[in-house]
N, C-alpha and C positions, 0 to 999 in steps of 0.2 A: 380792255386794258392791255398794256402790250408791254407780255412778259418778258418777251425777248430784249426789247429796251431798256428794261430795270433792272435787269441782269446785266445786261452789257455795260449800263452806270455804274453798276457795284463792285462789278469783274471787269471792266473793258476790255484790258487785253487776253486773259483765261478765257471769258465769256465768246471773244470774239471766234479764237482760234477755234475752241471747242465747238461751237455752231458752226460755224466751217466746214471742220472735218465728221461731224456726225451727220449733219445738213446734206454732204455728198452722199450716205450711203439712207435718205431716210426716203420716201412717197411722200410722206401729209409734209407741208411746208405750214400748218398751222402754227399759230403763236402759241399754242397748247402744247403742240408735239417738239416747237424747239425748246421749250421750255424742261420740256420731260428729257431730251433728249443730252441739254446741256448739264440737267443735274444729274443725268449715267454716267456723263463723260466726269463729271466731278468726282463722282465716288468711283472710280476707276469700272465700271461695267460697261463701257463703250462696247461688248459684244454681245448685249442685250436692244444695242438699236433695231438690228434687222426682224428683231421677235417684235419688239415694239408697233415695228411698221406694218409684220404681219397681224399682229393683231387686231392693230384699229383696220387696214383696207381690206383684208380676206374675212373676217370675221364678223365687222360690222359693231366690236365692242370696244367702247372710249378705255383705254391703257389707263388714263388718269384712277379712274374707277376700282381698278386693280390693285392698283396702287394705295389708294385711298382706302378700301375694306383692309387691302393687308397692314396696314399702317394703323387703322382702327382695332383689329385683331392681336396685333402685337401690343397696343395700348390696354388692352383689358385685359392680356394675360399678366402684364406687370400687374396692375394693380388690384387683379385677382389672388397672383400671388402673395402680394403682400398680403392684402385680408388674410388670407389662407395663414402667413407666418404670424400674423398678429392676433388670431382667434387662437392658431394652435398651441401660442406660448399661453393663452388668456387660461385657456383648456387643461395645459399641463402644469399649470400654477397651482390654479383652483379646484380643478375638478378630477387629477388624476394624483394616485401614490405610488410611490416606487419602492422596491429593497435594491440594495447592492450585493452579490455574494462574490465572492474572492475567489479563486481555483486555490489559494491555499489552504481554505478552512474543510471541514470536512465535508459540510452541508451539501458544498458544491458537487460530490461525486453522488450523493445521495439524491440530491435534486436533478442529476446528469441520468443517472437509470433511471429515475423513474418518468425522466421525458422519454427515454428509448424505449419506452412500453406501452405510449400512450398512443394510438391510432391517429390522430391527428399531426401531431409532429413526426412519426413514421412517412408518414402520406404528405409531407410538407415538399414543396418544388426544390427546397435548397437543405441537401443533406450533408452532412457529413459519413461516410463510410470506413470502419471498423473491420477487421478482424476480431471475429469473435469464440477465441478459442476457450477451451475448457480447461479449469485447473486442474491440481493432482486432485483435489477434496471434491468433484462436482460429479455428483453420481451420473452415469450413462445407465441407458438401454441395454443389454446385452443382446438382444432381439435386432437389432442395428449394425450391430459391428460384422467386417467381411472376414473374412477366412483366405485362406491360402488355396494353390490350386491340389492339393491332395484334402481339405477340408479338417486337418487336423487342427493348425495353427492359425489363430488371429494375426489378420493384416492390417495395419492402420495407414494404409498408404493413399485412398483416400478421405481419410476420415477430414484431413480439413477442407476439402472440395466440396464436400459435401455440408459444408457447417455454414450458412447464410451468415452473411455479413449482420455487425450490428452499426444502427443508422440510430444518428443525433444530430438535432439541429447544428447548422455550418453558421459561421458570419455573418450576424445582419439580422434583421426583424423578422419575427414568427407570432403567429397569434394562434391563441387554442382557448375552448371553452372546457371550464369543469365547473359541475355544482351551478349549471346556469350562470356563471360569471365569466366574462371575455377579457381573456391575460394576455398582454402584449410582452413578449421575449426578449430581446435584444441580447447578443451575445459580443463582446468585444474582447480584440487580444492588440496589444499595443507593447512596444520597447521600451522600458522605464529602465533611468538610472537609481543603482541600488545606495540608498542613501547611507545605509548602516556600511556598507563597504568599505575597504580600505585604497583609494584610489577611483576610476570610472568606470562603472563595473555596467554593461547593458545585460536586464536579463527580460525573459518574454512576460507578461504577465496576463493573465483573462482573466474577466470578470463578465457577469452576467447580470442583466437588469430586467428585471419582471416588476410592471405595472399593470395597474387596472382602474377603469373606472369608478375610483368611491373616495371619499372623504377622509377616511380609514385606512391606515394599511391594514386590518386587520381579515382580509379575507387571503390577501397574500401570508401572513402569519398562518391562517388554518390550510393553505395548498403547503408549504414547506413546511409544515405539525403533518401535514396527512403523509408527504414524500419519505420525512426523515422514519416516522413508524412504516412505512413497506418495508422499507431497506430494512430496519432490523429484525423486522416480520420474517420476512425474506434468510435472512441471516441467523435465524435462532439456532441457539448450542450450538456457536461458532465462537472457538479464540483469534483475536487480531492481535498478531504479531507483526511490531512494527521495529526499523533499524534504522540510524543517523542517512540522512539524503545524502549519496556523494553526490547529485547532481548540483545540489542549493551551495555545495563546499565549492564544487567546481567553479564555477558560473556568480555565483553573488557573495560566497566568501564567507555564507552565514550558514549554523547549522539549522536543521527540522528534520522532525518525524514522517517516514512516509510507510506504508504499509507492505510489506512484504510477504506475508501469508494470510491465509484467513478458514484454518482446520476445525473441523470438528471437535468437540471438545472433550477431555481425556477422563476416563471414569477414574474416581480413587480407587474402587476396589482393583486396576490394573497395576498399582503403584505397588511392589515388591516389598515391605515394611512391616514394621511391628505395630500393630493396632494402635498401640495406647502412644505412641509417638504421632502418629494420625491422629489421633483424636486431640493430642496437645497442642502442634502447629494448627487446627484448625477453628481450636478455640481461642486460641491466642490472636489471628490475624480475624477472627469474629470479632470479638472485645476491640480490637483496635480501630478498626472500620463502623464500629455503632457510632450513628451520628453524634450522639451523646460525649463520645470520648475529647475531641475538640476542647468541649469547654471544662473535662475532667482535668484536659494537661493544663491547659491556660490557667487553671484556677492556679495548679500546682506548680508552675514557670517550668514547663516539661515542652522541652521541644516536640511535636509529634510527626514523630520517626518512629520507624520500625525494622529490624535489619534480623535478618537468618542468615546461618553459616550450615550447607549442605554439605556432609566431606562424605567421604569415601571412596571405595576401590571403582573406577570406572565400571559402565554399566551396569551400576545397583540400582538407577532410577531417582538421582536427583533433577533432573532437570523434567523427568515424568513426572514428578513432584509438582514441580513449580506451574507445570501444565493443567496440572488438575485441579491444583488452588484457585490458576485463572479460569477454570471453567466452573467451578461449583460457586465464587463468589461473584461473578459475568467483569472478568475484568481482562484487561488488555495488557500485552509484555510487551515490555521496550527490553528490546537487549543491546548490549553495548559490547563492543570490544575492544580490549584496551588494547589491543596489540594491532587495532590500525595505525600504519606508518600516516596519514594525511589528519590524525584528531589529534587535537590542539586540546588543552588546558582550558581554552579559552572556550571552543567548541564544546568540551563535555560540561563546563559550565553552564551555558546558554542549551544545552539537551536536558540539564534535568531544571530549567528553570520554566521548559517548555511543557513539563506533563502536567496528565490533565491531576484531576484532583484526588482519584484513587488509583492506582494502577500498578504492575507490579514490576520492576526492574531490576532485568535480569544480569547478571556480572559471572558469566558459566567462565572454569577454569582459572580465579586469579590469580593461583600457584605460577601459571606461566607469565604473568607481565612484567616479571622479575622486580615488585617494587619491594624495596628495602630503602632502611636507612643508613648511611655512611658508619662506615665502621669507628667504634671508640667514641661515639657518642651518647650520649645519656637517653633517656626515655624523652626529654622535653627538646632536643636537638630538632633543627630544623630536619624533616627528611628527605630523599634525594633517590632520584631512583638509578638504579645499577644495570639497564640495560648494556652499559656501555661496558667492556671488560678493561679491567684494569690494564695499563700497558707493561710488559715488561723490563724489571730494569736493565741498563746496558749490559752491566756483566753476566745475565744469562741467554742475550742473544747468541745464537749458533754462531759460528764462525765458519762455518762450512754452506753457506747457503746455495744453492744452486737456483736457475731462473724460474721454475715450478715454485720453488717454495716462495720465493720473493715476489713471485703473482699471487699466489694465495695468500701471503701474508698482508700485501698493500689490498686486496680486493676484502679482508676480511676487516681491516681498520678502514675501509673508505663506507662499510656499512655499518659499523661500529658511528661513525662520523656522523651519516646521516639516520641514523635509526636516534631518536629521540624521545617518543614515546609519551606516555603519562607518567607523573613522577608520584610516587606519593604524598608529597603533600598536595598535587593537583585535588587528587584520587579525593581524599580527606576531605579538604575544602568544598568541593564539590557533592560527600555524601552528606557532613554537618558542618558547613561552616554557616557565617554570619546571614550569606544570601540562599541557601542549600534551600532548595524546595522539601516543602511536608505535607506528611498524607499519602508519602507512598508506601509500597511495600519493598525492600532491598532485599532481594535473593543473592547471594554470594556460591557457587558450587566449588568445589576441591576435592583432588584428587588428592593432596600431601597437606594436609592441614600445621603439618611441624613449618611448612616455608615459608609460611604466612606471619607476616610481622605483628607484634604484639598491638599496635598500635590500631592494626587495621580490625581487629576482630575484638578490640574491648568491649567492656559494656558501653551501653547507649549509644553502638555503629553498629555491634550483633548485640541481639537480644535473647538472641535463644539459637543453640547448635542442634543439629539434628545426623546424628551419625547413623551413616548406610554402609552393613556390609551384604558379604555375599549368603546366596540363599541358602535357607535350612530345609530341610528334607519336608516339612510343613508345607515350604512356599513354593519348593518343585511341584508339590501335589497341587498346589492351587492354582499355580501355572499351566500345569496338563489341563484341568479340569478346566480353565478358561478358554483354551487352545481347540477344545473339541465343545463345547456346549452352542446351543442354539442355532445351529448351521444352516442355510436355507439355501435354495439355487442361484437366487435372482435378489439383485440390487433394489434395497428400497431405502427411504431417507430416515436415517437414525430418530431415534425418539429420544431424547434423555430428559429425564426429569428428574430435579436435584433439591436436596432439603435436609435440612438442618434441622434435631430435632435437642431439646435442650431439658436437660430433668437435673432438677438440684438435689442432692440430696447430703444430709449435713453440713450444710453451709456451703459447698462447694460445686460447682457447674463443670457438667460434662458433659458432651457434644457426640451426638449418632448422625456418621454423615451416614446418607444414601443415597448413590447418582446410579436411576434404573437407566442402562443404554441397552437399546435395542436396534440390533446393528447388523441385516442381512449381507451374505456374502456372496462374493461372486461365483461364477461357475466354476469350478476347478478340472480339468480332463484328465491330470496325469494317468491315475487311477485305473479309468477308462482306455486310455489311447493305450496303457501296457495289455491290456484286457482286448483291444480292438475293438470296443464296443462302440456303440455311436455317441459324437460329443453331443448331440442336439438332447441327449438325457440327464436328468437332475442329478449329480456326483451325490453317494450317499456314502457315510462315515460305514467300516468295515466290523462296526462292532455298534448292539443296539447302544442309546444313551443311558437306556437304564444301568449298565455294566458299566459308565465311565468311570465312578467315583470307587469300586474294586480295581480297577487299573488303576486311576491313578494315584492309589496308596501303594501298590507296588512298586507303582515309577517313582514315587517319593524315595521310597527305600532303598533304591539304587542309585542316590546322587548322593553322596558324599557333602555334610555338613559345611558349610563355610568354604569350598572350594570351587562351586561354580557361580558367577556371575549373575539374575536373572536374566541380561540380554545372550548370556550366553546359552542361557536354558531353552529361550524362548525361540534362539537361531537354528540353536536343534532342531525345534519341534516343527518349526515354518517349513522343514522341508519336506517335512509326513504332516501336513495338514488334516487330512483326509483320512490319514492311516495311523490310528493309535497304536495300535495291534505291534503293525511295524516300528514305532518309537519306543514300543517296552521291549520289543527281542532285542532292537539293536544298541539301547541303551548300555551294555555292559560293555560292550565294545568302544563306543564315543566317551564313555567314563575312562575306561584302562588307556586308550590313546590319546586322551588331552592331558589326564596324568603324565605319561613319557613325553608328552610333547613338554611341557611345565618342564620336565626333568633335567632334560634336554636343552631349556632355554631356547628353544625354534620358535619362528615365527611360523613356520610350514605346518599345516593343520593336515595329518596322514587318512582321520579319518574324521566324516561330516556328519 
């Protein structure tokens, strides 16, 4: 048959010119080769003739043939492919389950370490790389750490060079075996428009998908049941301290909870207080939190809520308070502050509508958010909050103003202007009104409990006040004797065990907390370096322990009732850790000199 002809019938004039010109540069003049040659010039590869030519006369191999397997080879990978996509969906229909987890739920950070420890995803080709530094809270080596070049003083100059990066699966598919089951990973992060936003708001979002081969998702259910208890395995006698996201404020316009510390947790017996006050908030916020009480309030149309008013003189230990509740009941503090310029009404709204179902919520300092209500209104007056200072009237503007005051007077109304703040009735609505989230605990702390509007600290907003002053000659002793007990050279991880013990007795229930902590401390040198002795040896206290509790009845006796602080006792003693000896000589001296200073009204502390 003559291919060259059939072409030329089809294409005459293309067909023509193109054999022509390929024809000039070809050897075989077969009806085979012009054929081949005129459908290269067709698909634009006219500089595949000369290889053509080489092939079939130097080689001895028909081109067609070449042609023909690769035309065959590309036909079976289409239609391998396909099978390939048509078994796979057939596969991921039927035979595979999947979860979704969000980056904003919590699970996700939970399920993210405990991939970063698993040998297989370590050891995976496509990582992602961390820095992986150490908090305040995560105990070290002291055995590790360098020194200075006289050996006295610790250097941490390389301490983060020396800290190996921490590595987590990157973008894209990973697979890992546990429990003899093969989990396929996939990690994805994409730009979603934020729906709930006011306007087009792009923010990042990742999410993660873990599947596996079964009918059930329920093996994926027991890898993320076995992930989430490490993490808290991991984390025991830890408080989570968590505060409003400005990133989610910045970027999507909506508020959430993100975590911002994650400390050990605070023994009661540290709490500076009167026993039988401890014992009452502790039975009280018990009673409240029994699963039982739910359906105690509901029977009785009682909203459940629960609110405490902490007042007193700074550093008496209200907010140590609030720290040891969260730790002897394992519960988590949100704290808020009213006095960010970028929280909205609407934002503290949508924060407490966001907690979880127990948890305690902290409001330290409301005395300063200056919320009152407008002057000359009644109790039921709508309220209004008084950031803003009244203006004053014409006729006692200066008349002398010169261009300093007139800067400072426009720079003070321009922040006046924009300082807007939480109003009280926000505040309100937001602890009990219609949509107010329950179930939690409201901790309120103050310094000036007179500033505080009636409104905000009635019953059923506070339930119970709890007044802190400064320490008695009792709680100085008991401060010494916490100050110097137990002391060891070397860092080991706290032990606390916490329990509630409950004995009735004539109808009425009363509560024995006890949180044992066991809490080794660091090395200390002062002591030693004035001594010249070598730091590499264990710092030992300058008087046995059997003699602590005759010191510190003495040390009690030299503080003066109701005039020091406990953080001021305790800032004391932080400087003679090691040296009791020395905190009882020089006690009479830091007593007579904070008196003159008090006296005085200085801020300047003459002696430490």
């Amino acid at each position: 048959m003559d291919y060259s002809g059939v072409l030329s019938g089809l294409l005459p004039s293309i067909g023509l010119n193109i054999s022509d010109r390929v024809g000039n540069n070809a050897t075989d003049n077969t009806p085979h080769a012009k054929m081949v040659e005129s459908i290269l010039g067709l698909v634009g590869l006219r500089g595949f003739a000369p290889i053509y030519g080489f092939v079939g006369d130097k080689l001895g191999i028909e081109p067609t043939y070449i042609l023909t397997a690769i035309g065959v080879i590309w036909a079976f990978n289409k239609l391998f492919h396909q099978l390939y996509t048509s078994l796979y969906n057939i596969v991921i229909s039927h035979f595979m389950c999947s979860i979704h987890i969000l980056n904003s739920d919590d699970i996700y950070s939970h399920l993210m370490e405990w991939l970063a420890s698993q040998p297989q995803i370590v050891n995976s080709r496509a990582l992602i790389a961390e820095t992986a530094s150490k908090r305040a809270w995560e105990f070290e080596d002291a055995s590790d750490l360098a020194r200075d070049n006289t050996g006295r003083y610790l250097n941490f100059s390389n301490q983060e060079a020396r800290a190996p990066p921490q590595y987590s699966p990157s973008i894209g598919l990973h697979g890992f075996w546990w429990k003899g089951q093969y989990f396929r990973l996939q990690r994805k992060r994409e730009s979603v428009f934020d729906e709930n936003s006011l306007g087009q708001v792009l923010k990042d979002q990742e999410d993660i998908v873990i599947s596996c081969f079964w009918r059930s998702p329920e093996p994926i259910k027991q890898l993320l049941a076995h992930a989430k208890e490490q993490y808290y395995r991991d984390h025991q006698a830890r408080t989570i301290v968590k505060r409003p996201s400005m990133y989610n404020r910045r970027y999507a316009l909506r508020c959430s909870w993100h975590q911002v510390a994650n400390r050990p947790v605070r023994d009661i017996k540290t709490v500076v207080l009167d026993e039988k006050q401890k014992l009452q908030v502790l039975a009280d916020i018990n009673e409240y939190l029994h699963p039982e009480t739910p359906r105690w309030y509901a029977n009785r149309g009682i909203p459940l809520r629960r609110g405490y008013l902490f007042y007193g003189p700074p550093g008496t230990g209200k907010t140590s308070l609030s720290f040891a509740l969260a730790g002897i009941f394992g519960l988590d503090i949100h704290v808020i502050s009213l006095l960010e310029p970028s929280l909205t009404e609407e934002d503290l709204s949508g924060l407490f509508g966001s907690l979880p179902r127990r948890c305690i919520v902290l409001l330290e300092d409301i005395d300063t958010a200056g919320l009152r209500r407008s002057p000359g209104k009644d109790d039921e007056a709508t309220p209004s909050c008084t950031h803003r200072p009244a203006k004053k009237p014409s006729a006692e503007i200066k008349s002398d103003w010169n261009v300093s005051d007139l800067a400072k007077a426009l720079k003070q109304e321009g922040d006046a202007d924009r300082k807007t703040g939480i109003s009280l009735s926000g505040l309100l609505n937001a602890i009990d009104g219609v949509a107010s989230h329950e179930g939690r605990v409201l901790i309120m702390t103050t310094n000036t409990p007179e500033q505080l509007d009636e409104a905000l600290i009635r019953p059923g907003r506070v339930d119970l006040q709890v007044a802190f002053a400064n320490a008695t000659q009792d709680q100085a002793r008991e401060l010494f004797i916490r100050m110097y007990e137990d002391v060891s050279p070397q860092y080991t991880s706290p032990t606390v065990t916490s329990a509630l013990e409950f004995k009735e007795k004539n109808g009425t229930v009363t509560v024995a907390a006890t949180t044992a902590v066991t809490t080794k401390l660091p090395i200390n040198c002062d002591a030693r370096e004035a001594n010249g002795s070598n730091t590499n040896e264990p710092a030992e206290l300058d008087v046995p322990v059997d003699e602590l509790p005759a010191i510190a009845q003495k040390f009690g006796l030299k503080i003066p009732d109701s005039e020091f602080s406990p953080a001021q006792i305790q800032g004391y003693l932080l400087k003679r850790k090691k040296q009791p000896l020395k905190a009882l000589e020089e006690v009479d001296m830091w007593v007579e000199g904070f008196l003159k200073q008090k006296a005085l009204k200085s801020k300047i502390m003459q002696v430490q």
